[in-house]
SEGU-311445 format. One record per residue (C-alpha): chain; x, y, z; residue in three letters. Coordinates in steps of 0.2 Angstrom, whole numbers. Layout:
BEGIN
+-------+-------+-------+-------+------+
| kette |    px |    py |    pz | rest |
+-------+-------+-------+-------+------+
|     A |     X |     Y |     Z |  ALA |
...
+-------+-------+-------+-------+------+
//
This chain:
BEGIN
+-------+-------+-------+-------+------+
| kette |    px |    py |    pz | rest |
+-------+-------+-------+-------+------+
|     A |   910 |   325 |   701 |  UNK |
|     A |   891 |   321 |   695 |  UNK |
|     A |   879 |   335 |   694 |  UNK |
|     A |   860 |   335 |   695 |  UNK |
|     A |   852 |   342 |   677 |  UNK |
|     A |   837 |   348 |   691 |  UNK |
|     A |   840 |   363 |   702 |  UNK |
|     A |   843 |   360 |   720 |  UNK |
|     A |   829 |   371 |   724 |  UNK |
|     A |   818 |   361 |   715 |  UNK |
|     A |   825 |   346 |   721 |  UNK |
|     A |   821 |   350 |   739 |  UNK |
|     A |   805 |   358 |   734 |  UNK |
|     A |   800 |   343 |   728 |  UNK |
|     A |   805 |   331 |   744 |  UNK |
|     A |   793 |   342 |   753 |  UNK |
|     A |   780 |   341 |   745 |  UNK |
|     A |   782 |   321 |   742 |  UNK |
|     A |   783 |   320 |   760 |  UNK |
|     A |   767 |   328 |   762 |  UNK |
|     A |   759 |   318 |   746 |  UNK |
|     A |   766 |   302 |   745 |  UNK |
|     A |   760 |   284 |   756 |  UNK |
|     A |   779 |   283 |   758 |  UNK |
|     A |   781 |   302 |   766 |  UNK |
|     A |   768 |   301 |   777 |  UNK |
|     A |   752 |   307 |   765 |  UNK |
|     A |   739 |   298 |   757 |  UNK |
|     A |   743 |   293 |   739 |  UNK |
|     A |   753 |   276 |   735 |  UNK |
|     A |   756 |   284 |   718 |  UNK |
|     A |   758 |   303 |   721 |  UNK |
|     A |   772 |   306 |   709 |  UNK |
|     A |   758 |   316 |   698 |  UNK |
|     A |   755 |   327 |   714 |  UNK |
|     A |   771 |   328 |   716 |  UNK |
|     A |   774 |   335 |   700 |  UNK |
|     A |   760 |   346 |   702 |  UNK |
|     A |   764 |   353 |   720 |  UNK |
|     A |   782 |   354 |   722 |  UNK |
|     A |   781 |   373 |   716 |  UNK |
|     A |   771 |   378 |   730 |  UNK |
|     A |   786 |   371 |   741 |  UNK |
|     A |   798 |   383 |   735 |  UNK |
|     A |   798 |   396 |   747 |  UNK |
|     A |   802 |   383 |   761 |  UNK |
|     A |   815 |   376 |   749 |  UNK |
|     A |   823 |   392 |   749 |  UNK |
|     A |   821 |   394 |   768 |  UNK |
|     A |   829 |   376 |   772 |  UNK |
|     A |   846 |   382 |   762 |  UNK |
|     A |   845 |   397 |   769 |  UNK |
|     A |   848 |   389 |   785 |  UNK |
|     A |   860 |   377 |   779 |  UNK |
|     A |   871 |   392 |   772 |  UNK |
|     A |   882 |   393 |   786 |  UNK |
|     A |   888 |   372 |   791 |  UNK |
|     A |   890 |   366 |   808 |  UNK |
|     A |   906 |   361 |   814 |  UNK |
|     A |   903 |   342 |   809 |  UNK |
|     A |   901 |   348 |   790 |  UNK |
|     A |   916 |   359 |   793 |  UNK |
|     A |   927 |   347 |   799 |  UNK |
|     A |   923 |   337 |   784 |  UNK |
|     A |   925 |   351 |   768 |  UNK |
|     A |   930 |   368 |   764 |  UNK |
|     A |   918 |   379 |   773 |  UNK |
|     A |   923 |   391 |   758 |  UNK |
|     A |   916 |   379 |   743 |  UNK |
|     A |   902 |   377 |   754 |  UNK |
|     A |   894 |   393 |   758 |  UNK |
|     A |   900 |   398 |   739 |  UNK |
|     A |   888 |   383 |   734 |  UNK |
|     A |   873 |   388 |   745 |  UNK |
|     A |   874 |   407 |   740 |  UNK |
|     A |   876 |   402 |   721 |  UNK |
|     A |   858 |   395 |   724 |  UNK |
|     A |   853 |   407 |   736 |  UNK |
|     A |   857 |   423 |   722 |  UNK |
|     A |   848 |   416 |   710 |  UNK |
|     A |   831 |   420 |   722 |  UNK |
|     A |   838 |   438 |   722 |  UNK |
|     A |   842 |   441 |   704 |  UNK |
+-------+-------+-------+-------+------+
//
């Protein structure tokens, strides 16, 4: 299976702050990747929130995949906030 080298915290982190930066999000700058760069850190608590929520699938994503796999995934992510 391919893996991201960047952490899905980040990764999220990042989409937020894009959205809010980028022409193609929805913000101002038609070339915001330098923004982005500089602002996805200050998305990470809500990065953190949205997998927190997403810890626990709905029953679409359960009928598709091992409910087990799954939450072990998000709270492999999610521990790393609490170490």
């Amino acid at each position: 299976m391919p893996t991201s080298t960047t952490p899905a915290i980040e990764r999220i982190a990042r989409v937020l702050a894009g959205r809010q930066l980028s022409l193609n999000g929805g913000g101002q700058d038609p070339h915001a990747a330098g923004a982005v760069d500089a602002a996805w850190p200050d998305h990470v608590d809500d990065a953190y929130a949205i997998l927190h929520t997403l810890r626990e699938p709905d029953a679409d994503m359960a009928r598709a995949g091992d409910v087990a796999v799954w939450r072990s995934m998000i709270g492999a992510v999610l521990e790393r906030r609490a170490g």
